[in-house]
N, C-alpha and C positions, 0 to 999 in steps of 0.2 A: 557341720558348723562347730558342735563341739572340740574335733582335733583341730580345725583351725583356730580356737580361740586358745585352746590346749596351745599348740605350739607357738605362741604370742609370750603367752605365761611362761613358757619354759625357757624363751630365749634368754640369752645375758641381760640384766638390768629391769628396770622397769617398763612395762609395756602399757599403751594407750590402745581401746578399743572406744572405737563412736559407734552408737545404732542410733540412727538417724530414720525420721519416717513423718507424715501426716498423724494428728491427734490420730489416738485408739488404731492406729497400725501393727501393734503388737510389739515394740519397742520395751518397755516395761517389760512385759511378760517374758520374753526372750533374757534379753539381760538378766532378770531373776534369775532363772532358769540356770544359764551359763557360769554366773557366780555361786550360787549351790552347790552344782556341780562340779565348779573346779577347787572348791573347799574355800580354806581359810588367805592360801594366797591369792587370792582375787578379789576384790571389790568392787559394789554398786554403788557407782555416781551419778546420782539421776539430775540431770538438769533443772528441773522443775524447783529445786530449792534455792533458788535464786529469781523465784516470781517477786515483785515487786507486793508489797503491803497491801491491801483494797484502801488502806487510809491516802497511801500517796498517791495508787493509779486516779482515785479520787478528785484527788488535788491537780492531779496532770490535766484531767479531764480525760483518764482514759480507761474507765471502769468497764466500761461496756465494752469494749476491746480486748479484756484479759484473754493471756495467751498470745497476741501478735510478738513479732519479734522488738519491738520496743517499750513491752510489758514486764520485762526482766533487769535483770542486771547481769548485760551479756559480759562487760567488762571484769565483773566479780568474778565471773566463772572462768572464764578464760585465764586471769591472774591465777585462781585457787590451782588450777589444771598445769601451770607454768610451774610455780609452787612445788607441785610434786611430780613434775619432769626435772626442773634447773635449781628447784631451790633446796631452802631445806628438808622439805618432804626426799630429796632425793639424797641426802646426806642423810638419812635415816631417822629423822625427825617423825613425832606420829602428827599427823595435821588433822582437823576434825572440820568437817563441813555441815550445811542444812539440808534438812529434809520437810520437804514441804508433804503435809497431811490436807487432803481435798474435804474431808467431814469440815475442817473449822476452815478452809481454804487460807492458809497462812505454815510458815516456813517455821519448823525450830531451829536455830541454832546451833553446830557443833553435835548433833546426832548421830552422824557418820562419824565412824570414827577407822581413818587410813594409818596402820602403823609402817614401820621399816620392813614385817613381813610380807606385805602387796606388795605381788611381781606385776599382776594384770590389773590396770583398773578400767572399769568396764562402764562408762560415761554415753547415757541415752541421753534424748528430748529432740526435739522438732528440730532445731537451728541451726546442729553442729555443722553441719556443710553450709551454711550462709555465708556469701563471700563482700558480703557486708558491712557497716561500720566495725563497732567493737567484738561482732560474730566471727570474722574476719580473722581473727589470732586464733579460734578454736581449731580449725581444722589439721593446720602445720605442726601440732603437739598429738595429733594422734597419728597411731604407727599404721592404724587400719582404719578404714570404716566402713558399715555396712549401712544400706538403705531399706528398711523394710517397705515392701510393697505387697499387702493384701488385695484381695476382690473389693473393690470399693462399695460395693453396698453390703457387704458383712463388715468393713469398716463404720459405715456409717449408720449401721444397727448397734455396733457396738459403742457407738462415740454417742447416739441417744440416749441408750440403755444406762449407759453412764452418770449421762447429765441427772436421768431421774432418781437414781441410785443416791444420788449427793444433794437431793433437795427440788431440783426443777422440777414443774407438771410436764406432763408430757408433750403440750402444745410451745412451752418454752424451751424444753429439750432441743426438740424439731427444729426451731426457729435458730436455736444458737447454733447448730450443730449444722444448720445447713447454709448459714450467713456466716457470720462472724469466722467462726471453726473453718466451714470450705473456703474461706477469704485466704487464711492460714495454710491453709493444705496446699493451694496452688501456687503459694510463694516455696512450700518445702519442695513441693514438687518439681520445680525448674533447678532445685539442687540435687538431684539423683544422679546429674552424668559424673559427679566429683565423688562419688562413693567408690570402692575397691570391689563391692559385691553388691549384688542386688539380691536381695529375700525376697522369695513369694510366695505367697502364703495362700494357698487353695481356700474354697469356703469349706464352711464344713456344715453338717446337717441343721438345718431352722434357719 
């Protein structure tokens, strides 16, 4: 996976990578990884900095939802993504995007920061393959994409494990992760034939 991500980055111009997956499919983790690894020319553009506020899911009436695919701003992300394929990110402009922090569950502004040296940028979260309302412009800007597919009950240890990590009891962990969260996952999951690879990810010990 590395030289294929490798040879992405190395081709002429700028290149798009999606890791696409179900909550706690290893998406994040991966990407990190890839962008570390291929240094300073590559960047992590995580989706998830385009969740919507809990003031306006609020407002929507759609707090208990957070995380569906109409819990974001697919449209923001898609433009920012265009941005730095067709726009001025691609005329060498540095463009800065949000990153959303799960301790306070809210996005900062402009913390990423993409200059003119990102050949690879390497763009995770649930929806990239949605073929969708405003999801729907995500996927024809990237040049790859991959689908992570774990054992899904080491996924859904890990998508618990998670929720308790950031504040949930254990009995509301369970509850989102296996309502709300798996509601989610079975929409991601009807978009895996539209990936270029499929990642599978063995369990591992516990």
């Amino acid at each position: 996976m590395l030289a294929r991500a490798r040879a992405l980055r190395d081709r002429p111009g700028r290149a798009f990578l999606g890791l696409a997956g179900a909550p706690a499919s290893g998406k994040s983790t991966l990407a990190a990884l890839l962008a570390a690894e291929l240094g300073p020319r590559a960047c992590l553009l995580p989706m998830d900095g385009f969740h919507l506020a809990d003031s306006v899911l609020v407002a929507l009436g759609r707090r208990d939802r957070k995380g569906a695919p109409d819990t974001f701003d697919a449209a923001g992300f898609a433009a920012l993504l265009d941005r730095l394929r067709n726009g001025d990110g691609a005329a060498g402009e540095t463009v800065y995007a949000p990153r959303f922090h799960r301790d306070v569950e809210d996005s900062v502004a402009g913390e990423i920061v993409i200059g003119p040296e990102v050949e690879l940028v390497i763009a995770e979260g649930n929806y990239l393959l949605l073929p969708e309302g405003p999801w729907a412009r995500v996927r024809p800007l990237l040049d790859e994409s991959w689908y992570m597919e774990p054992d899904e009950e080491l996924r859904l240890r890990r998508l618990v494990a998670r929720h308790v990590e950031f504040g949930k009891s254990p009995e509301d962990a369970h509850a989102w992760a296996h309502g709300s969260d798996q509601a989610n996952a079975a929409v991601i999951a009807a978009t895996r034939a539209r990936a270029d690879l499929v990642v599978r990810l063995a369990p591992g010990p516990g």
